[in-house]
NULODREN-749173 format. One line per field, with one value per residue (C-alpha): chain; residue in one letter; x, y, z negated. Coordinates in steps of 0.5 Angstrom, whole numbers, plus 500, padded with zeros to 3 digits. Layout:
! residues N
cadena: (A;...)
residuo: (A;...)
c1: (X;...)
c2: (Y;...)
c3: (Z;...)
***
This chain:
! residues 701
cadena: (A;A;A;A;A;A;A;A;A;A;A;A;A;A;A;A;A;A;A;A;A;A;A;A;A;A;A;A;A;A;A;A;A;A;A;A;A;A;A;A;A;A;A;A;A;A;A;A;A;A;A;A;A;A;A;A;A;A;A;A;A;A;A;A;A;A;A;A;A;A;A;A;A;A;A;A;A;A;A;A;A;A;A;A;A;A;A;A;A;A;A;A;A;A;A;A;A;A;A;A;A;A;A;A;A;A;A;A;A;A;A;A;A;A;A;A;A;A;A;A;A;A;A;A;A;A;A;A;A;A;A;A;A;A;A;A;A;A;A;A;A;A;A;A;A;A;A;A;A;A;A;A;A;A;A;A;A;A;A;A;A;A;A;A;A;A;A;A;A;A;A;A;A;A;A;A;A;A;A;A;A;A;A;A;A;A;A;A;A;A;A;A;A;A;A;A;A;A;A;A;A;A;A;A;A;A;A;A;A;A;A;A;A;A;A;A;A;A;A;A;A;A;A;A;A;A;A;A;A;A;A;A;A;A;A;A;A;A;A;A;A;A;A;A;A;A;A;A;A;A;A;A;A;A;A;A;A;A;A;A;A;A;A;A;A;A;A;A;A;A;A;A;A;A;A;A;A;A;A;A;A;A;A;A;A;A;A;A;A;A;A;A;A;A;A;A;A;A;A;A;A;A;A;A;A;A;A;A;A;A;A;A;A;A;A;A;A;A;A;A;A;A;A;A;A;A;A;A;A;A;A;A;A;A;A;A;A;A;A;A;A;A;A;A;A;A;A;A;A;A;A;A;A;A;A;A;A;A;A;A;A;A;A;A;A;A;A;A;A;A;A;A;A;A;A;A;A;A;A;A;A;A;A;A;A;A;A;A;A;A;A;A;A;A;A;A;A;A;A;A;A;A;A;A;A;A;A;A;A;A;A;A;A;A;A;A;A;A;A;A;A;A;A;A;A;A;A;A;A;A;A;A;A;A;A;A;A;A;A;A;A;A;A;A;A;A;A;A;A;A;A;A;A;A;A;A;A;A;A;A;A;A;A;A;A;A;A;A;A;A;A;A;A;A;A;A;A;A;A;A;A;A;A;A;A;A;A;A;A;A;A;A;A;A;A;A;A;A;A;A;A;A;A;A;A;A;A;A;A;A;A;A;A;A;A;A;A;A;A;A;A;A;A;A;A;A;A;A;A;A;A;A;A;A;A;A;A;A;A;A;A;A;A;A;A;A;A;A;A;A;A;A;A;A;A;A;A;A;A;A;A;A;A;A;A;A;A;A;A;A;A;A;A;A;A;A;A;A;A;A;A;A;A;A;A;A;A;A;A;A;A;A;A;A;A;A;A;A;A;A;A;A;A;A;A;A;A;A;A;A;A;A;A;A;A;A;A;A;A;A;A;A;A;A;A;A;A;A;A;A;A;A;A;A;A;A;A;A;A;A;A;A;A;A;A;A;A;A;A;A;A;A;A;A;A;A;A;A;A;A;A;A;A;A;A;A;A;A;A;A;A;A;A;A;A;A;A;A;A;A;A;A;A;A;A;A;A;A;A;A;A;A;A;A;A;A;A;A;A;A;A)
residuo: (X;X;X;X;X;X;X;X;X;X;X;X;X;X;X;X;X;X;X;X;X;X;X;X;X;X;X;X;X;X;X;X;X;X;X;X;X;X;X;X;X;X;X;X;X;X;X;X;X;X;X;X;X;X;X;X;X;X;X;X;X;X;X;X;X;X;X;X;X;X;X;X;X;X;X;X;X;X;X;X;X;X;X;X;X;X;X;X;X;X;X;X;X;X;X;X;X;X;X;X;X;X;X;X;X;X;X;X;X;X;X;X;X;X;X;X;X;X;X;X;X;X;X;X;X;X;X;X;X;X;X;X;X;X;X;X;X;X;X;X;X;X;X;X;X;X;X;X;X;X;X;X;X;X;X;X;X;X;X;X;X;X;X;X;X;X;X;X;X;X;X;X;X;X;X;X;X;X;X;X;X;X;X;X;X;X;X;X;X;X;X;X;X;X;X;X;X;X;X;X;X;X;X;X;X;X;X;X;X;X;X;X;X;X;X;X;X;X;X;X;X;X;X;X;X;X;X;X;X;X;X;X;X;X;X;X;X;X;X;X;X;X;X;X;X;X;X;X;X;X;X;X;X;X;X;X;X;X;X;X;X;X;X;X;X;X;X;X;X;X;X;X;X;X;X;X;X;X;X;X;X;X;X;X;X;X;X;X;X;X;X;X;X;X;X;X;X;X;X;X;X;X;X;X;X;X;X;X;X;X;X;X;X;X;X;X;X;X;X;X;X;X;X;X;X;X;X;X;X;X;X;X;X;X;X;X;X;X;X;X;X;X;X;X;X;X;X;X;X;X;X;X;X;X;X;X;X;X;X;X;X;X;X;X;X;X;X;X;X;X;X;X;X;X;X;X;X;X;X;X;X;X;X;X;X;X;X;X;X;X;X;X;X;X;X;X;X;X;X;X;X;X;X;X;X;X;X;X;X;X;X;X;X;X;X;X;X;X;X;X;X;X;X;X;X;X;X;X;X;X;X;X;X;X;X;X;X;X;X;X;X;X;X;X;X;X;X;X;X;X;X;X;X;X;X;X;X;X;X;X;X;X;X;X;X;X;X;X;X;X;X;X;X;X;X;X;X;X;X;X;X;X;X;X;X;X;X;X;X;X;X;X;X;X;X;X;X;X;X;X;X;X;X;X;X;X;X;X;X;X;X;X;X;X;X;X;X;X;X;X;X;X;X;X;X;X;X;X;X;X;X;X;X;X;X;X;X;X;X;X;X;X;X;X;X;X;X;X;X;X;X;X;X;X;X;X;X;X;X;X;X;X;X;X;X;X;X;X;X;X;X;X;X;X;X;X;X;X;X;X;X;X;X;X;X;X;X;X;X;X;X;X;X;X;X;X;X;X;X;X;X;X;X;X;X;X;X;X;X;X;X;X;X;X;X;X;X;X;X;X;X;X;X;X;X;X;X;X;X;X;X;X;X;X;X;X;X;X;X;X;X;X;X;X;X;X;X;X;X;X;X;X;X;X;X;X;X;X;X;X;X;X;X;X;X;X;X;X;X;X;X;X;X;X;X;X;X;X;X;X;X;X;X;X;X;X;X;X;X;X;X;X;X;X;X;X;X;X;X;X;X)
c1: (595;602;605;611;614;618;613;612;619;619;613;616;622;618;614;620;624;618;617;625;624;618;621;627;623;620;628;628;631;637;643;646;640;643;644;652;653;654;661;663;662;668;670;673;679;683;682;688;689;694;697;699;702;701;701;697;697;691;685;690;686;689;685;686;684;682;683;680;682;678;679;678;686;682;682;677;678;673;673;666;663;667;665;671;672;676;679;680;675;679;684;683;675;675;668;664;664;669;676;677;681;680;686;682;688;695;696;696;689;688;683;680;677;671;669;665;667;674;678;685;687;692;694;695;698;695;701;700;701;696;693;696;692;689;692;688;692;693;691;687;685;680;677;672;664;663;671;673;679;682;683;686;687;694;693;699;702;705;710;712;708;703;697;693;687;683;678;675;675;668;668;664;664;661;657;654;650;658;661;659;664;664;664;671;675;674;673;670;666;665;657;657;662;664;668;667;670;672;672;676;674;678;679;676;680;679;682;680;682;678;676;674;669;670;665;668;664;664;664;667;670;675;677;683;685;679;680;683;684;685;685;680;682;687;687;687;688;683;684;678;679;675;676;672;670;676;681;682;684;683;684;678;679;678;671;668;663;665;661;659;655;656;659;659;664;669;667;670;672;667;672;679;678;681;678;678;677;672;669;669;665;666;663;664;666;664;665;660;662;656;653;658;660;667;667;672;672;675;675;676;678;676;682;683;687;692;698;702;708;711;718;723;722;728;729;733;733;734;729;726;727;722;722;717;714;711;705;705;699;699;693;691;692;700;699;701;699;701;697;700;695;689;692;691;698;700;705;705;710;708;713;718;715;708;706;701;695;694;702;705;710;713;716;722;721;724;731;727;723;716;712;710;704;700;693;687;681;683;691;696;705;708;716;721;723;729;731;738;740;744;742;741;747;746;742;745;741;743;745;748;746;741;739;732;726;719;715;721;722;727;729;733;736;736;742;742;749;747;752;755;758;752;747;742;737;732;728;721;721;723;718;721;721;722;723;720;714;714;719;718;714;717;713;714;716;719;724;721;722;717;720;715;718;725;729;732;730;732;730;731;729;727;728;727;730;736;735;739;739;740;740;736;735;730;732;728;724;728;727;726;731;733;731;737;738;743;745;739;742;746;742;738;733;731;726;724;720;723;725;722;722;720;722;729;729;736;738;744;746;746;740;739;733;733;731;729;734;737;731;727;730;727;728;736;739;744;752;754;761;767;766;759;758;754;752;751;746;747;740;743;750;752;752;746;746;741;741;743;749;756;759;759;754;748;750;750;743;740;744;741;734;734;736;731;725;729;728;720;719;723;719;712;714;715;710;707;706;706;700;694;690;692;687;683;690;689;696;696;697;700;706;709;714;719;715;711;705;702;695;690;688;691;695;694;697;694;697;697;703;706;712;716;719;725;733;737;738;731;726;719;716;711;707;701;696;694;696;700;698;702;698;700;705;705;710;715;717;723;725;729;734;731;733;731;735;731;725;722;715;712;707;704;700;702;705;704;708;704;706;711;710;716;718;723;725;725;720;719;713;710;707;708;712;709;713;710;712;717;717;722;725;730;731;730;725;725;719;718;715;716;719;715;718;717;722;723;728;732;737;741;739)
c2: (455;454;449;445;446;441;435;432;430;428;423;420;419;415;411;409;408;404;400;398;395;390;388;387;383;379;377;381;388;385;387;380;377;380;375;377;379;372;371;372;367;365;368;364;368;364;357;353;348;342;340;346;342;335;332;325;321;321;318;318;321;325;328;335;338;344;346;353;358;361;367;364;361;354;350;345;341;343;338;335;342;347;349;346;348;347;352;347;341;339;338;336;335;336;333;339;336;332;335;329;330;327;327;328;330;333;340;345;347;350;348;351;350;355;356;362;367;365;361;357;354;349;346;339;338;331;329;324;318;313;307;301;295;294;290;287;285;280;276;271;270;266;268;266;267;275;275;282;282;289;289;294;296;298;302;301;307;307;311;305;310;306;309;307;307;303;308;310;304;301;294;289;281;276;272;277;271;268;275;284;289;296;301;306;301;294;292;285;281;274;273;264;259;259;262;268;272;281;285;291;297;304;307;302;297;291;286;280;277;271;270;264;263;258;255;259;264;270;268;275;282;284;292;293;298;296;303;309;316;322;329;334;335;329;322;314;309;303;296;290;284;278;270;265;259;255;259;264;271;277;285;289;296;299;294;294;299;304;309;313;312;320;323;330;327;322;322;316;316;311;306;307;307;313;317;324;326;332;334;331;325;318;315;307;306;300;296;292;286;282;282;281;288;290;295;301;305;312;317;324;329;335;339;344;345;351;349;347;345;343;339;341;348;349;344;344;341;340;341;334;332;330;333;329;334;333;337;336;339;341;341;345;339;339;334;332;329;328;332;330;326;330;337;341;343;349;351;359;359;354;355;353;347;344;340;334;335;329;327;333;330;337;335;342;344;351;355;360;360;357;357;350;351;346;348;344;347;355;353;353;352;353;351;353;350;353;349;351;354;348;345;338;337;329;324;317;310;303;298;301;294;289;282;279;274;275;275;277;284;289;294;301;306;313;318;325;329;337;342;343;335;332;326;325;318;320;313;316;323;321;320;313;311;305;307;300;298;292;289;292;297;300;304;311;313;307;305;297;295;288;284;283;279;279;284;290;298;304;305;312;316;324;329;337;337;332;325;318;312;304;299;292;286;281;275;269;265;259;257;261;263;258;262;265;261;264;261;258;254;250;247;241;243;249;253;259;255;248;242;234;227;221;215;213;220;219;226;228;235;240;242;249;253;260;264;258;255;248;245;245;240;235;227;228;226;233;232;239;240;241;249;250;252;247;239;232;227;220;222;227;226;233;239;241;249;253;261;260;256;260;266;265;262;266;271;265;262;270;270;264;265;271;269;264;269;273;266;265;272;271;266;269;275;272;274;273;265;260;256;259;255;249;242;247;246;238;236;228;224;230;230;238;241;248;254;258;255;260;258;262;255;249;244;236;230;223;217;216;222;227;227;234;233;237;237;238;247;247;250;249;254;252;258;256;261;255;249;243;236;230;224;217;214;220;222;227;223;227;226;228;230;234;236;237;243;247;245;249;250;255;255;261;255;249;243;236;230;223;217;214;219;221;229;231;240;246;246;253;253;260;255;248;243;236;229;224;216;213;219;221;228;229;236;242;243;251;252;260;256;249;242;235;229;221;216;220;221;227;227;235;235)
c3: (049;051;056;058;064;065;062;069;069;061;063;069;065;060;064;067;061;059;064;064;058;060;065;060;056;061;064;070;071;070;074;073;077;084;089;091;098;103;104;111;116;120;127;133;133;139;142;145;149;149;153;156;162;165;172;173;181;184;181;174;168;162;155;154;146;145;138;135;130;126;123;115;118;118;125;129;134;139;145;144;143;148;155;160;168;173;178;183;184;190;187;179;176;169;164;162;155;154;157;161;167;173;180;187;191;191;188;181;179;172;167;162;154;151;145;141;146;147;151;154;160;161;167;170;178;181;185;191;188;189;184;188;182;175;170;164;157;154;159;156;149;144;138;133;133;131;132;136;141;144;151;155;162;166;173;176;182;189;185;180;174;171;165;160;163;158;155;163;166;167;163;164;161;165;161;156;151;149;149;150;152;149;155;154;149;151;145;145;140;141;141;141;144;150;155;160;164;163;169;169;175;175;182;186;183;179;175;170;164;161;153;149;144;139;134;128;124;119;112;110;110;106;104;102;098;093;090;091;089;094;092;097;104;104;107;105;111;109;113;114;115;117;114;118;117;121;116;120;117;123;122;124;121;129;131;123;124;117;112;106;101;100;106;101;097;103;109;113;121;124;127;124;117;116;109;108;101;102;094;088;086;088;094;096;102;107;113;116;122;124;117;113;110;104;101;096;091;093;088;089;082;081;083;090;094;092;097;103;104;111;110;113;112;118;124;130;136;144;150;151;143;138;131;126;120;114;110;103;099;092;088;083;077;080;083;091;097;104;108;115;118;115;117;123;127;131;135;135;141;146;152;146;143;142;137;136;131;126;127;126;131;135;142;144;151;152;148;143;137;134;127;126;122;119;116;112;108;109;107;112;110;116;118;122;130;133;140;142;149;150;157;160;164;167;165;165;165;163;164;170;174;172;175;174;176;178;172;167;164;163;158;161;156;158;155;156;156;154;156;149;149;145;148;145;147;152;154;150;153;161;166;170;176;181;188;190;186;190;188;180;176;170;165;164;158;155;161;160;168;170;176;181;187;190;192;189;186;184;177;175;169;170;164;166;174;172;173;173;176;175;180;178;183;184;185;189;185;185;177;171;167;160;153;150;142;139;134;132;138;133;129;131;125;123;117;113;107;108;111;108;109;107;110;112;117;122;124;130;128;123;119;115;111;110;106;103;098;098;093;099;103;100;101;104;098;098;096;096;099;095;098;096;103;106;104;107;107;109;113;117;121;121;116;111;110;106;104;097;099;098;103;109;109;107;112;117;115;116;123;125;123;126;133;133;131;137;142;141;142;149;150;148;152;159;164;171;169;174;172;167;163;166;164;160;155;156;160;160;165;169;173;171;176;173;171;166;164;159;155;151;147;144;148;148;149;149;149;157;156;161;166;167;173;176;177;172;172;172;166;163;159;155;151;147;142;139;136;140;139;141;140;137;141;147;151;154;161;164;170;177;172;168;161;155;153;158;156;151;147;144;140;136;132;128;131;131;133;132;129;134;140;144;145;149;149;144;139;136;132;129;122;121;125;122;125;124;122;128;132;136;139;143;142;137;132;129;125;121;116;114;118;114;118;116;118;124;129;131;136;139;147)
***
């Protein structure tokens, strides 16, 4: 018998030939069921800290970020996850989980971010400044019930340097039943009507501000856009706002509590209603305050991001400027977005330039060169920064000399002058400084110096070891200084939207609307001028102007109206009142000596009226946040020579003059200014919507 050598081979090969074909059969063996090899998960490949240097006073705090770099080129913020140590305790301590720096004593100590095996230091210097007091702002303040209200809390330093320190101050609301306090924001909410007293603590000191509740309450929340469409990765801003049951309309974007219905698809930011697109799909996007809630519709196609660009491509700048850059992103549809809040940015060279992530702002430090890049979803574009070599060769600040009441502000420019001859405007970059905090503060960074008590400072602005100086003096308390009108000055009457009469109205002075046209001066009887530039009444003894009137006067009208927004703004802005909340905003029956009084609420005056009683230079301010109110028949009494050109009303409400009532002063009105039959002014009204007046008489002061 013959036999095969090579049978064992043949049969193998058959058996597996035909167990191949089974499982073929079957659906299995094929080579197309193999799982692909897992991608790669993404390194840590450095960390880095910003910023790289800071200086803080003694018990001052400041924020560092750590930002990581991966090796798939993406970035993250990672302050929340990454492990943050001090060199020296004695002199700055840093919170383990947050970066958050706190100074103990003079000196330099080095403070480090890791995260997945890398890390980054930074360092902070505690200079020996010390906290001299806290302030809360605003001052005072009233919402409705489910209404929210942001304070904040201001340290103010030996040094004349003050920080915002409202997210590590300890908050606290007196009575918690009419409204709550949120710990690191100082965001309340009104819960019933009343009033309760805020507290604010940081470094053993404390301040107080007081919130009225009114009986209002939430009807609706608002969300605006009601829909959008964002490409994945990019970014859409959504506002709240609030309408309560007293008309009142407020934003809410930053205290409504934000979410998804497919957080996949859009992600929200919880309190800023900032909306990243993430992965195509549709997601509605809500805001909910004290039980109500409104929503928007985001859409997010199905595209990717293909690209970024960073415009512009090349910049230069001087050591101690700013440059803004933008991230564009392409998409693989052809379309674009702009990607600058959304995008994570990067300096490659630090000493040269730093760059703040989600603003893609740069600030140049040093001479040299850096690659500014910004990166989102595994695509980065990158920009050119150079800083020239120039040198800063002198700071100047003016006004050279300023003078100044307690209470009144200040605002002191700073110009640099390099070594090649040009200049450039250093007020936001310098760090201010007053020698004698006592008689003024000045914030840093912005050179707007707050007048304390009499005497005189030094207000200097330090950039890179060169510094300038002004000089501002404090006089004595003696009086308050008068509101500048400007041209408005010249108008007895004055309105955007229009001015109305019934009844036979007599008016001394010139009366004027804009941007309103002549049409909404209603029941004067208007005779156009042979000019066309203004028109008469038989009601008004005086000129009557109006925007669509021939030139000049158009560019007049638009001159006076923004003079008179520019005197209610000086005299809302006037701080340190001498009198707050005073009769719980019922002044009838009062005698008033000069001075500030300033109330977070309405103002009355009944029929028993109120007397202003002072010499003939001397100023009444008068700042309500609510409406005015002079009743049927009441008074304005000046006496001891006081004038009704130096007192002036502002009121960020309406304004109404009762039948028969008698005013004296400046009325500037945010809204409406109603004078009712009989009324008599002597004084201005300026209103920044409309002026309605029956049979009433008006006369210039």
């Amino acid at each position: 018998m013959k036999t095969f050598n090579g049978q064992p081979s043949f049969l193998a090969c058959f058996m597996a030939l035909l167990f191949s074909g089974l499982l073929a059969a079957c659906g299995g063996g094929s080579s197309q069921e193999v799982a692909p090899p897992s991608a790669p998960v993404p390194t840590v490949v450095s960390v880095a800290v910003t910023p790289t240097t800071a200086s803080i006073p003694t018990n001052g705090v400041q924020a560092f970020v750590a930002v990581a770099t991966f090796s798939d080129g993406s970035t993250r913020d990672v302050s929340a996850t990454a492990n943050w140590t001090t060199a020296t305790a004695g002199v700055a301590t840093v919170a383990p989980t947050t970066g958050v720096v706190t100074g103990v004593s003079s000196g330099s100590s080095a403070i480090t971010a890791s995260f997945g095996g890398k890390s980054s230091a930074a360092t902070v210097t505690v200079t020996a400044a010390s906290l001299v007091s806290i302030s809360i702002t605003p001052g005072t303040a009233t919402v409705p019930i489910n209404g929210v209200q942001a304070f904040t809390a201001t340290a103010m330093y030996n040094d004349g340097s003050v920080r915002d320190v409202t997210l590590y101050a300890v908050w606290a609301s007196g009575t918690t039943s009419v409204g709550t306090v949120v710990q690191s924001t100082g965001v309340v909410t009104g819960l019933s009507s009343g009033s309760t007293q805020l507290t604010a603590s940081f470094g053993g000191k404390t301040s107080g501000a007081s919130l009225t509740v009114t009986p209002a309450t939430l009807v609706s929340v608002t969300v605006t856009p009601t829909a959008a469409t964002l490409p994945i990765a990019s970014t859409q801003m959504l506002t709240a706002k609030a309408t309560y049951s007293d008309g009142a309309v407020l934003d809410v974007t930053n205290s409504a509590v934000w979410g998804s219905s497919a957080p996949l698809v859009a992600s929200v930011s919880a309190n800023t209603g900032v909306v990243t697109g993430i992965s195509s799909g549709v997601a509605v996007v809500t805001a909910a305050l004290g039980g109500k809630s409104g929503s928007a519709t985001l859409t997010v196609p199905a595209v990717t991001l293909s690209a970024i660009a960073v415009s512009p491509a090349l910049a230069t700048a001087k050591p101690g400027d700013s440059k803004n850059f933008v991230a564009t992103a392409t998409y693989s549809d052809g379309s674009t977005a702009n990607l600058t809040i959304g995008a994570a940015w990067t300096s490659s060279t630090p000493l040269v330039a730093t760059v703040v992530s989600n603003t893609g702002v740069a600030s140049a430090l040093s001479a040299g060169s850096t690659i500014i890049t910004a990166s989102a979803n595994g695509k980065s574009g990158s920009a050119t920064l150079t800083v020239t070599a120039v040198t800063l060769s002198s700071i100047s600040v003016s006004p050279a000399s300023a003078t100044a009441q307690p209470g009144d502000s200040k605002n002191f420019v700073a110009t640099g002058t390099y070594s090649d001859g040009s200049t450039s405007n250093l007020t936001t970059t310098a760090a201010w400084t007053s020698a004698t905090p006592l008689v003024a503060t000045v914030f840093s960074n912005t050179g707007v110096a707050s007048a304390l008590s009499a005497g005189s400072t030094l207000i200097t602005a330090s950039v890179n070891g060169k510094s300038g100086s002004a000089t501002l003096t404090v006089t004595p308390a003696v009086g308050r200084a008068g509101v500048g009108l400007g041209s408005s000055g010249n108008f007895v009457a004055l309105a955007k939207t229009g001015i109305s009469t019934t009844g036979t109205t007599a008016i001394v002075g010139d009366i004027g609307v804009s941007p309103a046209a002549a049409s909404l001066i209603t029941g004067f009887g208007l005779i156009a001028d042979a000019t066309n530039t203004f028109a008469t009444s038989s009601l008004v003894t005086g000129k009557v102007y109006a925007a669509n009137y021939a030139a000049p006067t158009p560019t007049y009208m638009t001159t006076a109206i923004g003079d008179m927004q520019a005197a209610f703004s000086d005299a809302a802005g006037r701080t340190l009142p001498d009198f707050t909340e005073l009769g719980a905003g019922n002044i009838s029956g009062m005698t008033l000596i000069p001075g500030l009084y300033k109330w977070g609420t309405g103002v009355l005056v009944t029929g028993v009226g109120v007397t202003l009683s002072g010499g003939p230079n001397d100023v009444w301010i008068f700042q309500v946040a609510q409406d005015l109110t002079i009743s049927n028949s009441a008074m304005i009494i000046l006496s001891g020579g006081a004038q009704a050109k130096n007192v002036y009303w502002q009121v960020s409400g309406k304004a109404t003059l009762g039948t028969a009532a008698n005013f004296s002063g400046v009325l500037m009105s945010q809204t409406l200014i109603s004078v009712g039959t009989g009324a008599v002014v002597n004084g201005r009204l300026m209103a920044q919507s409309a002026i309605t007046l029956d049979a009433a008489r008006i006369t210039a002061p």
